[in-house]
C-alpha positions, -999 to 999 in steps of 0.1 A, spaced: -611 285 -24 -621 294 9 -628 322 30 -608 337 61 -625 352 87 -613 370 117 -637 375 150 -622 393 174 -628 411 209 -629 417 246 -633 384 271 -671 374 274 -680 394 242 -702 366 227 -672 362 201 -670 322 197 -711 324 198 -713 352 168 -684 325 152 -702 294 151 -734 314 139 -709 326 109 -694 289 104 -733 273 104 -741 300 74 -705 282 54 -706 245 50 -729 218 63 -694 200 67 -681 216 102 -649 213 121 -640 224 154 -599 228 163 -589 238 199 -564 249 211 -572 251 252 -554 231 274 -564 223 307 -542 235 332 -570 225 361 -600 207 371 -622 235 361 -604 241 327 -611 203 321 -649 205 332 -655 230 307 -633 215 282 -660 184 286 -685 204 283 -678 223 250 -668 189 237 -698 171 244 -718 198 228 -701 203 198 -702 166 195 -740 168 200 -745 193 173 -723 178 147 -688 191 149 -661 171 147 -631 182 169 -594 187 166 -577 195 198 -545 211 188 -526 232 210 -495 241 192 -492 223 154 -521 249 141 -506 243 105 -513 203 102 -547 207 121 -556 230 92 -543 211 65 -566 179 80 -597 199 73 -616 187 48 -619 210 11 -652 230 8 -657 224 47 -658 248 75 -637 253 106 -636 276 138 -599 281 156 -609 287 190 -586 304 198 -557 326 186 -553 334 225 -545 303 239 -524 290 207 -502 322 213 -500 312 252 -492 281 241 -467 293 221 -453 316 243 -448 284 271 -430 265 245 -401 291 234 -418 309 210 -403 347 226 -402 368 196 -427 389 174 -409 377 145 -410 342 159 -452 348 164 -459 363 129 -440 332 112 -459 307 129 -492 332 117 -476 332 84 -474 292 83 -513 287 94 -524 311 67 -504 294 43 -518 264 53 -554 277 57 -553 292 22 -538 260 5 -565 237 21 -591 249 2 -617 250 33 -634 281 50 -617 291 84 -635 315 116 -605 328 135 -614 335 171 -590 353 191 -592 384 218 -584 414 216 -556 424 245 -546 460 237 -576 478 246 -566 476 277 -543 482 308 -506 475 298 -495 447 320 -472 451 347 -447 418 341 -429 414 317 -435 384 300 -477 401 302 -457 424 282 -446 405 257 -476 380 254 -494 413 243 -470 419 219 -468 387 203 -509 383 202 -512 415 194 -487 405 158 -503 374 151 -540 391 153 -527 419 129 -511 395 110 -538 373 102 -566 410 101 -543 414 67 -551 380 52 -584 371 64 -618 381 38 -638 395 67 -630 407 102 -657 414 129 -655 430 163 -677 417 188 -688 442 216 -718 435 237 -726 405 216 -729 432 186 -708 424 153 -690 454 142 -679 445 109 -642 457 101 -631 444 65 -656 426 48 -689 437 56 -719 419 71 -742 399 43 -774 408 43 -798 390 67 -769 371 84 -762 372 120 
């Protein structure tokens, strides 16, 4: 069975970084699933960009924006994959109708199921929105509240959860192995 693991933190915190060192330590066999979409030329630039280097290094990719479920069901057993990230699948989410906590933590509920039954290793990458000023809109309100469920929700389930600050790993459940990172 595989493992869960959460990474977490600010914008620019060296989270998806400290997660592919963590995936690279799992499986030799490793996925990629994204969930970005490009919404302009610069999204799409470095939406090229991470693709061509992931490629280059030996990840295979799955671009998923909303169906996080069946893009974790098509990774392989005994494999390895990073969700990058829980941010934009929630935005995502959020543009498509999804408008309720309850709404969020069942489509959490679903991946985890899904994750869990696959039999592969997962790195969770997602940010972490309420350290900070409460937004002033209201739908910045309530995309706070409905990342802010689906990162608790999948904290409970996952084996390890780390807290990137600085590029530092603070490990939250879990623990750091020794040597690693």
């Amino acid at each position: 069975m595989g493992q869960l693991i959460l990474v977490t933190g600010g914008q620019r915190s060296g989270k998806s970084a400290f997660a592919l060192k963590v995936a690279q330590g799992v499986s030799t066999s490793r996925y990629f699933i994204a969930t970005a979409e490009a919404g302009d030329g610069e999204m799409e630039e470095r939406i090229e960009k991470h693709r061509k280097e992931r490629e280059q290094s030996g990840w295979t990719t799955i671009e998923e924006q909303l169906d996080i479920p069946s893009a974790l069901r098509s990774v392989p057993e005994g494999s390895v994959a990073i969700v990058d990230c829980l941010t934009l699948w929630v935005n995502n989410l959020m543009m498509n109708g999804v408008l309720t906590e309850s709404e969020a933590a069942d489509r959490a509920r679903l991946a985890l199921k899904a994750a869990r039954e696959s039999g592969a290793s997962f790195v969770f990458v997602t940010s972490e929105v309420g350290m900070g000023v409460v937004p002033m809109s209201k739908e910045g309100r309530l995309y706070c509240d409905l990342l802010g469920r689906v990162n608790q929700r999948v904290a409970m389930e996952s084996d390890h959860v780390y807290l990137l600050v600085s590029g530092l790993p603070l490990a939250l459940k879990g623990g750091l192995e020794s040597g690693s990172y």
